[in-house]
N, C-alpha and C positions, 0 to 999 in steps of 0.2 A: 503493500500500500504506500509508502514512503515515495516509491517511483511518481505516481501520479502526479505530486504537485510541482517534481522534477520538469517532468515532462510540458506541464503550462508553460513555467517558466522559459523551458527551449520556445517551444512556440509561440510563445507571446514576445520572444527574442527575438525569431526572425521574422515575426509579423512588422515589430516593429523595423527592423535594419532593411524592407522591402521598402516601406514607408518611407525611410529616411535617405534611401537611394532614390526613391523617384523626387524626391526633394530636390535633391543636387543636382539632379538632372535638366531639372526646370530654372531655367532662367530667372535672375531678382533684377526687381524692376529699378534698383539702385545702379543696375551695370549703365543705368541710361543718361544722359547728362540734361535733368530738367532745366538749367541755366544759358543751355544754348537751344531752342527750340528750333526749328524749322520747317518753313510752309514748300512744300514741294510737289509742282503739279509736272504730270507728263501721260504715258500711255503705258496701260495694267499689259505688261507682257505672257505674264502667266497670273495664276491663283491657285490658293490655295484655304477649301472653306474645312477646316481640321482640325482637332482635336491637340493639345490644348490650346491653338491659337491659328485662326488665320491670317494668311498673307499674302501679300501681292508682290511684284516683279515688277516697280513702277521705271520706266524709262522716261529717264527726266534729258535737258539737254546736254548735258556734261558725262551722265552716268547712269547704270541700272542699280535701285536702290532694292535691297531685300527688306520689307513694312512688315513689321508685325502688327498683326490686328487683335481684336477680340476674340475669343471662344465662337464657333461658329453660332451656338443656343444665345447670347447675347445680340450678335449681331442679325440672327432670323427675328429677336424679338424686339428689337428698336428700326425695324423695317430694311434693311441694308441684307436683300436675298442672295443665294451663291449667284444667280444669273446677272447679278447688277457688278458684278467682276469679272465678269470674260474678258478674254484678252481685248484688245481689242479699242477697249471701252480707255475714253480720257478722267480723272482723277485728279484732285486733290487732297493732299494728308497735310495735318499740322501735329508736330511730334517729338521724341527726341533723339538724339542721334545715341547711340551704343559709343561708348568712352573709349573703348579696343579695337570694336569691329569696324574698318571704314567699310561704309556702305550699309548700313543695318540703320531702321529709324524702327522708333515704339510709336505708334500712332493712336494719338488721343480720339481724333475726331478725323475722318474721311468722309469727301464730298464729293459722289460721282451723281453725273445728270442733275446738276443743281441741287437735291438732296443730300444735306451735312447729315451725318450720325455720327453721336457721340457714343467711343466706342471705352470709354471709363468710366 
C-alpha cells in the first residue's frame, strides 16, 4: 500500500514537467518591445488561422514581416474570419517588433478591408 501514494507523486510529476514544457515552448509577450511600436501595411503573402496563434506573411515594401496574431477562437469571435487573410488580401497591423527576431511583429490590432480588430 505505501506504493500508491509513491506512484501520485510520479504522476502528478510528470503531469506537471509536460505543463511546464509546453510553457517554455510558448512565446512571452515580454520578448516584444512595447516602446517601439509599429504600423505596417503591405500584402498577406500567406496565413496562418492556428492554434496557439495566428499569422500572417505581411509583404511590406522593404521586407516580409512574420505577424503574430491572436488565437484563431478570439479572432473568429471579434469578426476577423480565416477567409479575411488569404493571400492575397492588402492589411494593416499596428504592433511590436520581437527584441531578437528581425522581422517578427506581435500584433495588437489588424485592419484588412477597412475592418480594424482588436486582436488583445
Amino acid at each position: 500500500m505505501p506504493i500508491v501514494p509513491h506512484l501520485r507523486f510520479i504522476g502528478m510529476s510528470a503531469g506537471l514537467a509536460v505543463v511546464a514544457a509546453t510553457a517554455l515552448a510558448h512565446h512571452g509577450w515580454s520578448e516584444y518591445d512595447a516602446d517601439k511600436p509599429l504600423t505596417l501595411t503591405g500584402t498577406i503573402a500567406a496565413s496562418g488561422y492556428t492554434q496557439p496563434h495566428g499569422h500572417v506573411e505581411l509583404k511590406t515594401a522593404d521586407r516580409t514581416w512574420h505577424v503574430v496574431l491572436a488565437p484563431p477562437s478570439r479572432m473568429e469571435s471579434r469578426g476577423l474570419p480565416k477567409e479575411a487573410l488569404a493571400a492575397g488580401g492588402q492589411a494593416t497591423v499596428y504592433g511590436y517588433p520581437h527584441r531578437t527576431k528581425a522581422g517578427e511583429l506581435r500584433a495588437e490590432r489588424i485592419t484588412v478591408k477597412d475592418k480594424t480588430t482588436e486582436l488583445r
